[in-house]
C-alpha positions as CSV (number, residue, x, y, z in Angstrom):
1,X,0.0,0.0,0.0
2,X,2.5,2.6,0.9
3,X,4.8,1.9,-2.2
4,X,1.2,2.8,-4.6
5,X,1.0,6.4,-2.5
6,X,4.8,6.4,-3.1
7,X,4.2,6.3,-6.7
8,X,1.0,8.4,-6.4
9,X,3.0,11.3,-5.4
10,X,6.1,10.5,-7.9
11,X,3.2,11.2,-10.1
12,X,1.8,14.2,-8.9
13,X,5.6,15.7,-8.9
14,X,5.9,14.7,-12.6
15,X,2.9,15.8,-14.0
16,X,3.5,19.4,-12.1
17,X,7.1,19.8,-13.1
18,X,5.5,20.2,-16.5
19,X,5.0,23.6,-18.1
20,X,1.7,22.5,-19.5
21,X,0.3,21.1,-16.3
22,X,1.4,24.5,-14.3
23,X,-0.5,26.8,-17.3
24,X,-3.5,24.6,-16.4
25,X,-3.3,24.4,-13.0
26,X,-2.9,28.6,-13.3
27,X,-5.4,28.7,-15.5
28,X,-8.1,26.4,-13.1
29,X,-6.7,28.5,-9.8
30,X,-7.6,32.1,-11.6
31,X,-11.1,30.8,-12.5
32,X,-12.0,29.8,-9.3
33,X,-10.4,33.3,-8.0
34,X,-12.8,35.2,-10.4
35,X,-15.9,33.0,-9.8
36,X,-15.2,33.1,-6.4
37,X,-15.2,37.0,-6.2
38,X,-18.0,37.3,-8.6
39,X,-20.4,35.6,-6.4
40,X,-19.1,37.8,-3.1
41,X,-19.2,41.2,-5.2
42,X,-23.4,40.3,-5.3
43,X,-23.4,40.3,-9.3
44,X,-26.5,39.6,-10.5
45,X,-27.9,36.1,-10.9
46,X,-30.6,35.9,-13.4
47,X,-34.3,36.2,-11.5
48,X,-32.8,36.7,-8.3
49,X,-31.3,40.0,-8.0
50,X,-33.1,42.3,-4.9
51,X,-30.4,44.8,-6.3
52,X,-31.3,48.4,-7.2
53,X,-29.1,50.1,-9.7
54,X,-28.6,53.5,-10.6
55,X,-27.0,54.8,-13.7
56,X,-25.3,58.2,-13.4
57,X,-26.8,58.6,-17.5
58,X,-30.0,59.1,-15.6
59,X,-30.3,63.0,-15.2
60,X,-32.3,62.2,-11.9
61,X,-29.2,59.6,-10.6
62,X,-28.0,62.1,-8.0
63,X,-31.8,62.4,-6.6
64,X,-32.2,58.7,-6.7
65,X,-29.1,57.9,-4.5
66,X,-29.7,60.6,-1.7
67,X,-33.1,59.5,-1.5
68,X,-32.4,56.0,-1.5
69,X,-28.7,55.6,0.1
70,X,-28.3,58.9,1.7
71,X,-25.1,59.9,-0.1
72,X,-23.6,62.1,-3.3
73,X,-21.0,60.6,-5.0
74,X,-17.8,62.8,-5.6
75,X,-15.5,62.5,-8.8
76,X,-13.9,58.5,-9.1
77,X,-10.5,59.2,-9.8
78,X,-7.1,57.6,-10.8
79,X,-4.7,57.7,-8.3
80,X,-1.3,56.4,-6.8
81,X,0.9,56.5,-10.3
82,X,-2.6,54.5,-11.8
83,X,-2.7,51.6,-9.6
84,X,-5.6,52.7,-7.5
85,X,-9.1,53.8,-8.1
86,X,-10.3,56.9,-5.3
87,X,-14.2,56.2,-4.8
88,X,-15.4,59.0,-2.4
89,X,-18.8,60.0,-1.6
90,X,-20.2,62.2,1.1
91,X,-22.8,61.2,3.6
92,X,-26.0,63.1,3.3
93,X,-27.9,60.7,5.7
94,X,-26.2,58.4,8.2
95,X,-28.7,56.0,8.6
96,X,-29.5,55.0,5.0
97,X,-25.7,54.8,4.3
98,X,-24.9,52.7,7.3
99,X,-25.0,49.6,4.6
100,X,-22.4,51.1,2.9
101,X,-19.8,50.6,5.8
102,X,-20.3,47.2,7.3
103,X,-17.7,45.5,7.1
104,X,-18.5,42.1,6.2
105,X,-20.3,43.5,2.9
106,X,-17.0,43.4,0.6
107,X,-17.0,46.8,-2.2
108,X,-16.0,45.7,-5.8
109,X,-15.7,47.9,-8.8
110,X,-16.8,46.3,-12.0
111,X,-15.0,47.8,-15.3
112,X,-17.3,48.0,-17.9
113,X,-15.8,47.6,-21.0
114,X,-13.7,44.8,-19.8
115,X,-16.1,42.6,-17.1
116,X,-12.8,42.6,-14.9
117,X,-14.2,42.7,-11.1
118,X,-11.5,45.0,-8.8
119,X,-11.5,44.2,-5.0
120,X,-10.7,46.4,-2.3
121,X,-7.3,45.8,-1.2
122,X,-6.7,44.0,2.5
123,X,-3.3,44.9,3.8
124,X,-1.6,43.3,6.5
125,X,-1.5,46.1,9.0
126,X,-3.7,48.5,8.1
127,X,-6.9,46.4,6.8
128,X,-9.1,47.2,3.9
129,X,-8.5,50.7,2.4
130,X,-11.9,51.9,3.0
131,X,-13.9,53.6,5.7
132,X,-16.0,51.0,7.9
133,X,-17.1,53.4,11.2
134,X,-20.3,54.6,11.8
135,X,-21.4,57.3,9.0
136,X,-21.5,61.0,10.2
137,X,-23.5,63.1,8.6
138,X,-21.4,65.9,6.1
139,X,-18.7,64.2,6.0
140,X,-16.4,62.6,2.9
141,X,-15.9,59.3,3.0
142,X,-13.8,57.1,0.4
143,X,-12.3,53.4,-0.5
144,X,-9.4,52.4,-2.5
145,X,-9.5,49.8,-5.5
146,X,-6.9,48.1,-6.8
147,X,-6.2,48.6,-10.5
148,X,-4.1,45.9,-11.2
149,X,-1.8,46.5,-14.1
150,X,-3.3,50.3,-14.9
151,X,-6.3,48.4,-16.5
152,X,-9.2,51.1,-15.5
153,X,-8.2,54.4,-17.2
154,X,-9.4,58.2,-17.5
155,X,-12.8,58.3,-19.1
156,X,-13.6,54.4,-19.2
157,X,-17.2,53.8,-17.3
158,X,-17.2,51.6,-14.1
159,X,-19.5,50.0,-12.0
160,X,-19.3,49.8,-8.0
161,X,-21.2,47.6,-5.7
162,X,-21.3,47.2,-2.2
163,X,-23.9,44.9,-0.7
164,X,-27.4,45.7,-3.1
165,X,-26.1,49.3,-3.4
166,X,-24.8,49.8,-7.6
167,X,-23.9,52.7,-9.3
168,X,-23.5,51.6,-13.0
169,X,-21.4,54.5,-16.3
170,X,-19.2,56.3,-13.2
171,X,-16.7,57.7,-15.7
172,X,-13.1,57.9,-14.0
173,X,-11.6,61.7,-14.0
């Protein structure tokens, strides 16, 4: 028995020691990364979504999201040499935009044009570069996303969600 597990794991080491096998391996890992983000960023399923999303094309948008989130979003913009994306907003009423802050509801940014899904990013001693106290009324708040490889420029349209709150066409200044 233990000379089958011996050549069980020759095996293994074989079949990973070649370039072929790693690209697929890669390959499989970065799928399961993306699905597994996908279904945590809340994207839609078909029939299911309890969602409500606003597009800033709609001349009302602004209206919508005080009314409905208690916040105005400020300008999304590039920052940190291109490798981060500055989402601030400003809280108009704290209680409607205490969903925004939880921390257990993970923020993703969706690029349009491209489908890629950007996360937050979780460093080890600071934590997640966003704002997760209790919302104050008048005040700016904002959260960092990582833009991997400069992939999210000026003028391309984006998408954030947190939770069930989306903001679809957020053009990046």
């Amino acid at each position: 028995m233990a000379h089958s597990c011996t050549t069980r794991r020759l095996s293994k080491n074989r079949i990973l020691q070649q370039p072929a096998s790693k690209a697929v391996l890669v390959a499989c890992l970065g799928m399961w990364i993306l699905t597994t983000v996908a279904a945590e960023a809340g994207l839609p399923e078909t029939g299911k979504n309890r969602t409500v999303s606003f597009s800033l094309q709609d001349k009302n948008a602004g209206d919508l999201l005080a009314q409905k989130w208690g916040i105005r979003l400020l300008p999304l913009r590039s920052t940190a040499a291109g490798n981060m994306l500055d989402f601030r907003y400003r809280v108009l009423d704290a209680r409607k935009s205490a969903a925004l802050f939880r921390r257990e509801t993970k923020p993703y940014l969706l690029h349009q044009r491209s489908g890629k899904v950007l996360a937050v990013p979780n460093t080890a001693k600071i934590g997640p570069l966003r704002n997760s106290d209790t919302p104050q009324e008048g005040r700016n708040y904002w959260m960092f996303f990582r833009n991997t490889g400069h992939l999210v420029s000026k003028g391309d349209k984006v998408t954030v969600i947190i939770g069930e709150f989306r903001v679809e066409d957020i053009v990046v200044e």
